[in-house]
C-alpha positions, 0 to 999 in steps of 0.5 A: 617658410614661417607663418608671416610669409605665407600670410604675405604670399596669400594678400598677394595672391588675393591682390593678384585675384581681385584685380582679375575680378576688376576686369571681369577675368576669372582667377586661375587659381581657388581664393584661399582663406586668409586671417585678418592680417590678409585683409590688413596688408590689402587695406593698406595697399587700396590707402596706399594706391588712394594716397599715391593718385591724390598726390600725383593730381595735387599741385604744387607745395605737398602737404599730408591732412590727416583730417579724412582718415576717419572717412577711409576707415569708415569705407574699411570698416564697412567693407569688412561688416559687408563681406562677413554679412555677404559671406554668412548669406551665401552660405561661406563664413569661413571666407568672409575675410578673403571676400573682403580681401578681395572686395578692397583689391577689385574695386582699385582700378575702379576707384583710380578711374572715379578719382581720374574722372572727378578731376580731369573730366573737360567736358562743359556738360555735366550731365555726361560726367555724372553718366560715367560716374554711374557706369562706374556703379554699375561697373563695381555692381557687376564686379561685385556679383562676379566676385560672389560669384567666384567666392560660393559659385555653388550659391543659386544665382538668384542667392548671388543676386539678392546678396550682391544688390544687398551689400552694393547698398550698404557700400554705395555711401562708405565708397563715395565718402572715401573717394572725396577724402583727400589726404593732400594739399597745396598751400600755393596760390593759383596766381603766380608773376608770370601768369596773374589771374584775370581780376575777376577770378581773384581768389577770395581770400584776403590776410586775416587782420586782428582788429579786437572786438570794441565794447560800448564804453571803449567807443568814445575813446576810439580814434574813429570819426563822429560818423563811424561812432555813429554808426556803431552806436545806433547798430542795436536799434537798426537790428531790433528795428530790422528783426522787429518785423520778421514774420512769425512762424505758421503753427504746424508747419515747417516754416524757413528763416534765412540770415544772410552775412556780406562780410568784406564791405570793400568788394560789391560782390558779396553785398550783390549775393546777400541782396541775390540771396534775399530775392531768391529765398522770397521768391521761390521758397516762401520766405517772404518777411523771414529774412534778416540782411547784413551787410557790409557795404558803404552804400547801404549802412543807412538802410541794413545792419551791418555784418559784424558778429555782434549782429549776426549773434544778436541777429541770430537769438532775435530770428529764433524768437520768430521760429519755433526752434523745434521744426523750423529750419534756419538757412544761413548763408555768408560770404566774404573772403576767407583766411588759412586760419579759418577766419571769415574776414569782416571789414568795413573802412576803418571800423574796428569789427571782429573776424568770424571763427568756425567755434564764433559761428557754432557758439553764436547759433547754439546760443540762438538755440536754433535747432535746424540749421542749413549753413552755407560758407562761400570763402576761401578755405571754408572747408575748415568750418565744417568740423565746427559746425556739423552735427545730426540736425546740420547741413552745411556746405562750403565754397571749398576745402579747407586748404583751397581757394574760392574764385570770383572775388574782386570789383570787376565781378558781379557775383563769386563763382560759388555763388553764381553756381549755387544760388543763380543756378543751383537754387534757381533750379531746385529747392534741394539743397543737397541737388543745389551743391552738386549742381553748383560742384559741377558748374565750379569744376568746370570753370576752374578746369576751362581756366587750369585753375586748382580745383576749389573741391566744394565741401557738403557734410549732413547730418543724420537727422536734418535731411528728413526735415528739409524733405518735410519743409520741401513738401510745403513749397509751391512750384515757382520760377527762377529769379534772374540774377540782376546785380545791384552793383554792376561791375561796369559801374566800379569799374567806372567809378575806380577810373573817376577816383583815379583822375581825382 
């Protein structure tokens, strides 16, 4: 028998060990000592077992995105820096990479069961949810020690202990990270022609038109109405006029700039949140002058600029003259529909506006020169901005992943799903935005489950440095109370309009 097959023998049997681990049984036979081929074969059997459970929970169309891989090699990688700091400490570094080995094959039934749980967990209190999950942690600590255990038995248990809690920390980020990577997705809608959605869980996406960007000398020669000439010639002075009387930033204190962004001018939902959103931000964390609107809606282009990217570029370096860009943090927070291109769609009748790219949206805040960024992106396929968008003083969260849908849209809602759980209960109850996310992660979740809807999947990605700051900015607010959600433009009303336009 040549060396390969004792290599292959020796992965199976650890595979075999591990998961007797994972259910608390001791192995029959000694864990013997593999080279790194050993541990290679189980760290494609746990990808493989990830892989196979994401595929089977994905409806649909199958499409593979190799975008989080990186996350699944930064949970390896880390399993293997754990296992040789873990087996030096204890005292057995010539088993360092059988204890990874072992470390990857034991925590496979556990990872099925998280993944199992994150999906398919009915249950409307969310509180229960997050209770299983942490049982699983304790469950994978206790695997963890059994496994140290059963690696240097002849190690004090006081030794085992220390090691155990020591490497539980250092895996506990890898381990989460690597069970949201999902490496399959469906393009196919939820709707279909034998069971339409209810109009008020349509989702938020909407085609991507390729209306070109219009420079002040081409705009007489436009075929647009006086008014709408009108409108976008007087955009400049309203914005000047709207940042004009942003407050300053206080010296020595973190201070919070908000933009909010209604780009569909069709739908009253989005003009609904960025008005929520306003109210909310100056009520409970003192950002009271320090909000800048734009909004897309027919009945408000008298009194707010318009959400076009020109205004949220110019918008954006205005606010920055406000802030002092060296610790103050901008939250800015759009929401419209979304398209599979990653293109934020921006309309408003027959205007000729630019649709918003994630580079548009990462060159517009570099030119701003805004250094502390909280990026909210409530659309379909927002995911896909992330990439843009992220860096070490960036926290940016998305209605979606990239490759999935957004519910709530259309003229019989008041508010998306997204944003109902994010800014009405998220940051209506904490001013974490971080805790806001999972809030609103779970209240999504629980909707789309109730109505057998594919799951959204809410993204969040934060940057090393920038939660520290938010800590510090977090420290300076007063406690204060939620702000009811009151819509300005009820769902009745259109209704009620869209009947009289009907008989007309």
């Amino acid at each position: 028998m040549n060396a390969s097959d004792n290599d292959l023998r020796g992965s199976v049997r650890l595979l075999g060990q591990g998961l007797s681990l994972a259910l608390f049984r001791r192995p029959d036979t000694r864990i013997a000592a593999v080279d790194f081929s050993g541990f290679l074969v189980l760290m494609l059997v746990s990808l493989l077992a990830f892989e196979v459970q994401d595929w089977r929970l994905t409806e649909g169309t199958h499409h593979f995105i190799a975008d989080n891989l990186g996350l699944h090699g930064g949970w390896f990688l880390a399993v293997l820096m754990v296992a040789w700091l873990s087996a030096k400490l204890l005292l057995r570094p010539a088993m360092w990479l059988s204890l990874g080995s072992v470390m990857l094959a034991a925590s496979l039934p556990w990872s099925v069961l998280q993944q199992e749980l994150a999906y398919r967990f009915v249950d409307a209190e969310p509180i229960r949810l997050g209770a299983c999950l942490l049982l699983i942690g304790v469950a994978l600590w206790a695997v963890l020690l059994r496994v140290f255990g059963t690696i240097a038995g002849e190690a004090s248990f006081a030794r085992r202990l220390a090691v155990t809690c020591l490497a539980w920390g250092l895996l506990a980020a890898p381990w989460n990270q690597h069970q949201v990577a999902w490496l399959w997705f469906s393009d196919e809608d939820v709707a279909t022609e034998d069971a339409p959605l209810p109009a008020d869980a349509l989702p938020d996406s909407a085609p991507s038109p390729t209306k070109p960007p219009i420079s002040p000398a081409e705009l007489a020669r436009t075929g647009l109405s006086e008014n709408d000439r009108r409108l976008l010639a007087e955009q400049p002075a309203r914005l000047k006029a709207a940042t004009g009387t942003l407050r300053a930033q206080t010296p020595g204190k973190v201070d919070l700039y908000a933009v909010g962004f209604a780009g569909d001018g069709e739908e009253a939902v989005f003009r609904n949140e960025v008005e929520f959103f306003d109210k909310l931000v100056s009520a409970r964390f003192n950002a009271q002058g320090r909000i800048l609107p734009l909004i897309n809606s027919p009945l408000t282009t008298d009194q707010v600029p318009l959400a076009t990217l020109y205004n949220l570029r110019t918008g954006l370096a205005d606010v920055a003259r406000r802030m002092d860009t060296r610790e103050d943090v901008l939250l800015l927070f759009l929401t419209s529909h979304g398209s599979r291109e990653h293109e934020l769609f921006v309309q408003l009748g027959d205007l000729p506006l630019q649709q918003i790219t994630p580079r548009d949206l990462r060159s517009a805040l570099d030119d701003a020169g805004i250094r502390w960024r909280v990026v909210v992106v409530s659309a379909c396929f927002s995911g896909g901005f992330i990439d843009a968008l992220r860096d070490a003083h960036t926290l940016v969260i998305t209605a979606s992943r990239r490759d999935r849908s957004s519910f709530g849209c259309g003229n019989s809602s008041d508010i998306t799903w997204f944003g109902k759980a994010f800014l009405a209960d998220g940051l209506n109850h904490s001013s974490d935005f971080r805790e806001a996310y999972a809030i609103a992660s779970r209240r999504v979740r629980e909707w789309e489950l109730a109505e057998d809807y594919t799951p959204s999947s809410p993204q969040i990605s934060e940057g090393a440095l920038i939660g520290a700051r938010l800590d510090a900015w977090r420290a300076t607010l007063a406690p204060s109370e939620p702000v009811p959600f009151v819509p300005a433009v009820p769902a009745s009303k259109i209704e009620d309009d869209s009947k009289s336009n009907e008989k007309r």
